[in-house]
MARDO-712786 format. One record per residue (C-alpha): x, y, z. Coordinates in Angstrom, 1 decimal. Layout:
BEGIN
+--------+--------+--------+
:      X :      Y :      Z :
+--------+--------+--------+
:      X :      Y :      Z :
...
+--------+--------+--------+
//
This chain:
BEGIN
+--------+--------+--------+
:      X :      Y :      Z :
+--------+--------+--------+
:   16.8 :   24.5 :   30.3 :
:   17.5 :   22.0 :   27.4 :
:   14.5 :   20.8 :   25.9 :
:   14.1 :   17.0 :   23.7 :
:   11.9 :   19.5 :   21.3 :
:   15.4 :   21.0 :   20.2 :
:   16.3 :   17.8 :   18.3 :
:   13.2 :   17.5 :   16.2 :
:   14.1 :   16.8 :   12.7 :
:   17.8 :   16.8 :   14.0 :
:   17.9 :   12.9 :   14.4 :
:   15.1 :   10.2 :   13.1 :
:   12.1 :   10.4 :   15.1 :
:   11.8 :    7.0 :   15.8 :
:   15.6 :    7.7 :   17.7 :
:   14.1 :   10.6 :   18.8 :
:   10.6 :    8.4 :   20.4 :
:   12.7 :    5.3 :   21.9 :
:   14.8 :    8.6 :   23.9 :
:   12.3 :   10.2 :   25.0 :
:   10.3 :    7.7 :   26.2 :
:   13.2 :    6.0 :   27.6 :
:   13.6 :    9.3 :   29.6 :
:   10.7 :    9.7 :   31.0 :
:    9.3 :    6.0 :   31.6 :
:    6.3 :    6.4 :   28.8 :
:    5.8 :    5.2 :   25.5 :
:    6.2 :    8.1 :   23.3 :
:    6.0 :    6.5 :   19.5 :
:    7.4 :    8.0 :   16.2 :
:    4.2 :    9.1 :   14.7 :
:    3.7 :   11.4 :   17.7 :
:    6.9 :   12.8 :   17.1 :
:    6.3 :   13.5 :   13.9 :
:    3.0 :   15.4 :   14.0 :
:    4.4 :   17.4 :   16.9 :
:    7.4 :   18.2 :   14.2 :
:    4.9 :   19.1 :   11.6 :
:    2.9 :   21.4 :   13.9 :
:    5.8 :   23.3 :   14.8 :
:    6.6 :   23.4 :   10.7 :
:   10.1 :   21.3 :   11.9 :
:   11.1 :   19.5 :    8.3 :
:   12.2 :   16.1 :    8.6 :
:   15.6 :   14.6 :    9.6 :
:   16.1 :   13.1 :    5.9 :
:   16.1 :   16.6 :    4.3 :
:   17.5 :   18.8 :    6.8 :
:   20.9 :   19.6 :    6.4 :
:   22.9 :   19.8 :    8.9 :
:   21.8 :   17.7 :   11.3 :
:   22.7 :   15.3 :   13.9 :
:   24.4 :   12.5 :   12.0 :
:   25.6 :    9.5 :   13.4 :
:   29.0 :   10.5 :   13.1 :
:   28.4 :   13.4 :   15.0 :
:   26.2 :   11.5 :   17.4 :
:   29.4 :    9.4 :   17.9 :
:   31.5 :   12.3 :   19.0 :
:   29.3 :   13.9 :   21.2 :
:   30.3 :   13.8 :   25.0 :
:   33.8 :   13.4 :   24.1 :
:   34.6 :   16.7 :   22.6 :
:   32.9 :   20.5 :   23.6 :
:   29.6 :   21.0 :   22.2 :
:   31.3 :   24.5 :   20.9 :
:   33.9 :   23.0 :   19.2 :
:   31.5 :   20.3 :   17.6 :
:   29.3 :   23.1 :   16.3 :
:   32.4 :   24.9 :   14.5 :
:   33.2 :   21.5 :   13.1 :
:   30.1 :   20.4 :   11.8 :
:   27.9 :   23.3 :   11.7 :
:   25.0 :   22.2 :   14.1 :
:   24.2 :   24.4 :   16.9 :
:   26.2 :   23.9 :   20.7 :
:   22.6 :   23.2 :   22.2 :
:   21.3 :   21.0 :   19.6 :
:   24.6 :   19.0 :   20.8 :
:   24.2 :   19.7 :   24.6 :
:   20.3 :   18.7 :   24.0 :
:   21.1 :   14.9 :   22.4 :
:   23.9 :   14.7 :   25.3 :
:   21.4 :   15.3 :   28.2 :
:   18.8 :   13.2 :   26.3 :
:   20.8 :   10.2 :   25.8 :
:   22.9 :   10.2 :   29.0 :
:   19.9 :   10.3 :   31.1 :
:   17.8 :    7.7 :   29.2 :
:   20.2 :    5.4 :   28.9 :
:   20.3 :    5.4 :   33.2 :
:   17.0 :    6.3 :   33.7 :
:   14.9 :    3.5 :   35.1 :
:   11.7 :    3.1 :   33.0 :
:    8.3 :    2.3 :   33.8 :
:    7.6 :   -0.8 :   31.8 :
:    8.6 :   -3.9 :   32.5 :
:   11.7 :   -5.9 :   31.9 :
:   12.1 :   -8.7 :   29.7 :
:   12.8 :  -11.8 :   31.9 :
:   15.7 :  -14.1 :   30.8 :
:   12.4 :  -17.1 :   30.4 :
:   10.6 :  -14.5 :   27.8 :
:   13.9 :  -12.9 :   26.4 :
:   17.0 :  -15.0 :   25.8 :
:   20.0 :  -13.1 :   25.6 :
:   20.4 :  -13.9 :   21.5 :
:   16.7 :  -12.1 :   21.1 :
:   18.3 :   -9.0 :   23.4 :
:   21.5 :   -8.9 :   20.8 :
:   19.1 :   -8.6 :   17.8 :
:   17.3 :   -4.6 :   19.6 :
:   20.2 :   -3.6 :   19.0 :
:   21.0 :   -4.4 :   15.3 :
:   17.1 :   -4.8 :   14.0 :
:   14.4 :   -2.5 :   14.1 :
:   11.5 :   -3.3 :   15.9 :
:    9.7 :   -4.6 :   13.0 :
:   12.2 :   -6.5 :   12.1 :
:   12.5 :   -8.0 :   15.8 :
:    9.3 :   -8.9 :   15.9 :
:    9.0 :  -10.9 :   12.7 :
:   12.4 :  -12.5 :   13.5 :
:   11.0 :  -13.6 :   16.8 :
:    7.6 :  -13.8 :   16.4 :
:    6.8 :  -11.7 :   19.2 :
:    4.1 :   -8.6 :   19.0 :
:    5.3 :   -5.0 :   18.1 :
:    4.5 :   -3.6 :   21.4 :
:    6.4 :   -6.6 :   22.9 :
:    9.6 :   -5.6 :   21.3 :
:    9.1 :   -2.1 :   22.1 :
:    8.8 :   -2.4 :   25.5 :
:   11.6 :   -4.9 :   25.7 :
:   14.0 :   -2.4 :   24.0 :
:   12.8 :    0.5 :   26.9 :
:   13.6 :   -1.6 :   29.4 :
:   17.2 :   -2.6 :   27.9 :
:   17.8 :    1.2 :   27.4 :
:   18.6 :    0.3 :   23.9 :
:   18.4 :    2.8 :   21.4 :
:   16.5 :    1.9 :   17.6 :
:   19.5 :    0.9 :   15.1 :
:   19.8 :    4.5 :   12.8 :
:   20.6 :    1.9 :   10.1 :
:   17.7 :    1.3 :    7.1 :
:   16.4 :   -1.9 :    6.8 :
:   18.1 :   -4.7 :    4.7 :
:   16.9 :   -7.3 :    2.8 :
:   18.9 :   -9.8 :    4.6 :
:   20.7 :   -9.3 :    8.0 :
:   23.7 :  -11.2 :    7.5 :
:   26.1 :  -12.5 :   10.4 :
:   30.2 :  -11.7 :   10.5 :
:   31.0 :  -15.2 :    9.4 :
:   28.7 :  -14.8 :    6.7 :
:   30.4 :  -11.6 :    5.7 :
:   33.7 :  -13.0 :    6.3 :
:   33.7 :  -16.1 :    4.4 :
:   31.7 :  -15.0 :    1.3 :
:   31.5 :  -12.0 :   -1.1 :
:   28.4 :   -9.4 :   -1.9 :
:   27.6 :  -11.6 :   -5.0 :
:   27.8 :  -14.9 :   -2.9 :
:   25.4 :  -13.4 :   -0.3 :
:   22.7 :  -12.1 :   -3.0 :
:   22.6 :  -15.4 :   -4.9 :
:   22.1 :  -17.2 :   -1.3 :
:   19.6 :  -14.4 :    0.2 :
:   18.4 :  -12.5 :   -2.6 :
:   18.3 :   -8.4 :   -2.5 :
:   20.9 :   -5.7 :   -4.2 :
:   24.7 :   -5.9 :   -3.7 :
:   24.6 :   -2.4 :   -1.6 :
:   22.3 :   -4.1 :    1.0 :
:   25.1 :   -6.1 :    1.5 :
:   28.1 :   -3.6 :    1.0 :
:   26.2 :   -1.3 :    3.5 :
:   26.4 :   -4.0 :    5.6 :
:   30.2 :   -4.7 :    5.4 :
:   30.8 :   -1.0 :    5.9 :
:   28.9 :   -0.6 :    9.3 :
:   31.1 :   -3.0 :   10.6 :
:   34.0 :   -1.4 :    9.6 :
:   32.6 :    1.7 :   11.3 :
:   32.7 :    0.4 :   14.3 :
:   36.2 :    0.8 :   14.8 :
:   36.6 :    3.8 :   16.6 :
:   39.8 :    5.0 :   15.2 :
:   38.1 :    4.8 :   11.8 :
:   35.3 :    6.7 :   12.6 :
:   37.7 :    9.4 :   14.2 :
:   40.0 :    9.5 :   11.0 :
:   36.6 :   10.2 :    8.8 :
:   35.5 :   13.1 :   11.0 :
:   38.9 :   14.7 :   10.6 :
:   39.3 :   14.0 :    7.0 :
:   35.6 :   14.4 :    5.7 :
:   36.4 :   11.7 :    3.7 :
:   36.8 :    7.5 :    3.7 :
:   40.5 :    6.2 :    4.8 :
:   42.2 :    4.5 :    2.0 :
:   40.8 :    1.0 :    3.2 :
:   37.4 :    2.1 :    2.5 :
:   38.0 :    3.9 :   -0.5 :
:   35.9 :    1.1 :   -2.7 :
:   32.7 :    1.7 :   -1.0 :
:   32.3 :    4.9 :   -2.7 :
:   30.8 :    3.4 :   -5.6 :
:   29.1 :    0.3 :   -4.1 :
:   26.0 :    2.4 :   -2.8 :
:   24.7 :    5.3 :   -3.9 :
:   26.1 :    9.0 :   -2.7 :
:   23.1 :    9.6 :   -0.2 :
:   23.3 :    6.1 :    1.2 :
:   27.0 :    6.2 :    2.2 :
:   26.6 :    9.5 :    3.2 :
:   24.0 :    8.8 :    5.7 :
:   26.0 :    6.1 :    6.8 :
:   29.1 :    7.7 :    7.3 :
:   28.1 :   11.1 :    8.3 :
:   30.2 :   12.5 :    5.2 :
:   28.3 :   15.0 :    3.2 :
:   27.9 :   13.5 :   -0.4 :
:   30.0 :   16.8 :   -1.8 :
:   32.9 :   15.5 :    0.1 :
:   31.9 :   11.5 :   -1.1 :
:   31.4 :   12.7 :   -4.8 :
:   35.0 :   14.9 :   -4.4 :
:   36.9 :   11.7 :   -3.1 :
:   35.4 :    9.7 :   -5.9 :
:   36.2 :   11.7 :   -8.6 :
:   39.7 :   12.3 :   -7.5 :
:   40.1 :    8.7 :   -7.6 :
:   38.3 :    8.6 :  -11.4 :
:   35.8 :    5.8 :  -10.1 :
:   33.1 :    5.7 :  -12.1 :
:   29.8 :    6.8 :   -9.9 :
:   27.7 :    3.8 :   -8.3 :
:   25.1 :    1.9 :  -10.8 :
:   22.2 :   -0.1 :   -9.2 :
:   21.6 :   -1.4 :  -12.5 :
:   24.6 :   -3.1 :  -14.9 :
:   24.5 :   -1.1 :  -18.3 :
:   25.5 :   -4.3 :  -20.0 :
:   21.8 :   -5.8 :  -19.0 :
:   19.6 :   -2.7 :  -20.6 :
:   19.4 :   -5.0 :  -23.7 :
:   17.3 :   -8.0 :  -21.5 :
:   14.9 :   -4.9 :  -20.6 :
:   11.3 :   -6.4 :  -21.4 :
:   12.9 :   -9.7 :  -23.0 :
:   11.8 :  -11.3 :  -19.2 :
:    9.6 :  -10.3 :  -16.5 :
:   11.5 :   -7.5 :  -13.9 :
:   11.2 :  -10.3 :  -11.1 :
:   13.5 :  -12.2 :  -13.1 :
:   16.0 :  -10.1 :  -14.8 :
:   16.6 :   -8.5 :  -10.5 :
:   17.6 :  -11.2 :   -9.4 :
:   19.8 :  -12.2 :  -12.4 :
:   21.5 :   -8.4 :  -11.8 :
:   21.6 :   -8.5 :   -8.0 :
:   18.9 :   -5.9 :   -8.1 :
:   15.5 :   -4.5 :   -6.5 :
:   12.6 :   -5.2 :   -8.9 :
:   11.5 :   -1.3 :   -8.0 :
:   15.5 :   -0.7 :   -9.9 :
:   14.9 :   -2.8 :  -12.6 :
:   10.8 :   -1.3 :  -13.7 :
:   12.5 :    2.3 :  -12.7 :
:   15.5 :    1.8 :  -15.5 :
:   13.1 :    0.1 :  -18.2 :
:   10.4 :    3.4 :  -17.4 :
:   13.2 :    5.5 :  -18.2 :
:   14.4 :    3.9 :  -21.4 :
:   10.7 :    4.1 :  -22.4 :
:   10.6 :    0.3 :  -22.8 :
:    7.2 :   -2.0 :  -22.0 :
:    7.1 :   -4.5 :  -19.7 :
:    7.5 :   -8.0 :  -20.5 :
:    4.2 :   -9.9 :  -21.7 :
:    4.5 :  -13.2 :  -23.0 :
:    3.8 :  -14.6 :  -26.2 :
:    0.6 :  -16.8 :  -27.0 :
:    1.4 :  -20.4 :  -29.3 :
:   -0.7 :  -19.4 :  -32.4 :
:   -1.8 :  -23.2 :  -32.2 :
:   -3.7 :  -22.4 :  -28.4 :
+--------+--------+--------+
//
């Protein structure tokens, strides 16, 4: 019998939550998962290696569990567990009920499946619990994706470049790369050429140092030995959340203001001026005050 309790810690437990209880007709939230996790002494998706990535995820149902575990090293009913899961959640009929086209316009449907719930329900003004129960009864699954700073549109990604999109919406350049590579992910041939190869087609090749190593690996389902082997071979010089060429304007200006000169988190900036030992920015009195 396949049990859902085989894929704790092998995908997100919010995934993991929005499956379950899309299974079985109840809400089942993430914290739940989680302490069940813990009880069992199950460690968490975003330290256990290997795991369920969305890659994988990707190919399962279209190749033998058995040759998927030989391939990426996660057990054949790990696999055959996340393929009953999802196949029968995404047709199983669940409890709550549906969002009416009135309540739910078919733009607020599209954004379940590229926001989290949080980010739904901010965008929309609707209450948490709303949006959960509206993505149940779409049968769609959480995005795997992080949260951005700024969810950006194609055209937007299209017409402008990283730089252009922080100076307009604020946030780091990565938010933004990341961004631009999930798209190009969604190609399926892509995502078929990176499982083979265990590493980024040629087209792709300059995301390897627009994000950090566990970021694009995450994204990609590439381990970051295979990420950090491609780079190198390429002699790119590994990915820098902070310019070099600004570590002289450390504690000349407050952090707020020296991020968004560099494109930058203000968490990055305080976190590279800790390191260098330097204090943070206090202004000077006028003697004549």
């Amino acid at each position: 019998m396949l049990s859902w309790l085989t894929l704790l810690g092998q995908i997100e437990d919010e995934v993991l939550a929005d499956l379950v209880s899309m299974r079985f007709g109840t809400l089942i939230t993430a914290p739940l998962v989680a302490a069940i996790r813990d009880d069992l002494g199950i460690s968490a998706y975003a330290t256990r290696k290997p795991k369920l990535e969305p890659l994988l995820r990707a190919l399962v149902g279209k190749y033998p569990a058995s040759n998927l575990e030989k391939g990426w090293g996660v057990g054949a009913s790990v696999i055959r567990a996340y393929h009953h899961l999802s196949a029968h959640a995404l047709v199983s009929a669940p409890l709550v009920e549906a969002p009416s086209r009135s309540n739910w316009p078919p733009e607020q449907i599209d954004l379940l499946r590229h926001m989290t719930n949080a980010q739904v329900a901010r965008a929309t003004g609707r209450s948490a619990k709303s949006v959960r129960q509206a993505r149940l009864a779409a049968g769609i699954p959480a995005p795997t994706s992080r949260t951005y700073w700024k969810q950006v549109d194609d055209a937007e990604l299209t017409s402008m470049s990283d730089e252009q999109l922080s100076e307009l919406h604020g946030g780091p350049l990565a938010d933004y790369a990341e961004q631009r590579l999930a798209n190009a992910l969604q190609e399926r041939s892509v995502v078929q050429e990176i499982a083979r190869t265990r590493e980024l087609p040629a087209q792709l090749t300059h995301f390897l140092n627009k994000m950090s190593m566990k970021r694009l690996a995450k994204l990609t389902g590439v381990s970051e030995f295979y990420l950090k082997r491609q780079r190198d071979s390429l002699a790119m010089a590994p990915y820098d959340p902070f310019p070099h060429e600004f570590e002289a304007l450390l504690g000349t200006c407050p952090d707020s203001e020296l991020a968004e000169k560099t494109h930058t988190a203000v968490s990055t900036v305080k976190s590279r001026r800790d390191k260098l030992g330097l204090p943070p920015y206090r202004p000077t009195k006028d003697p004549q005050q």
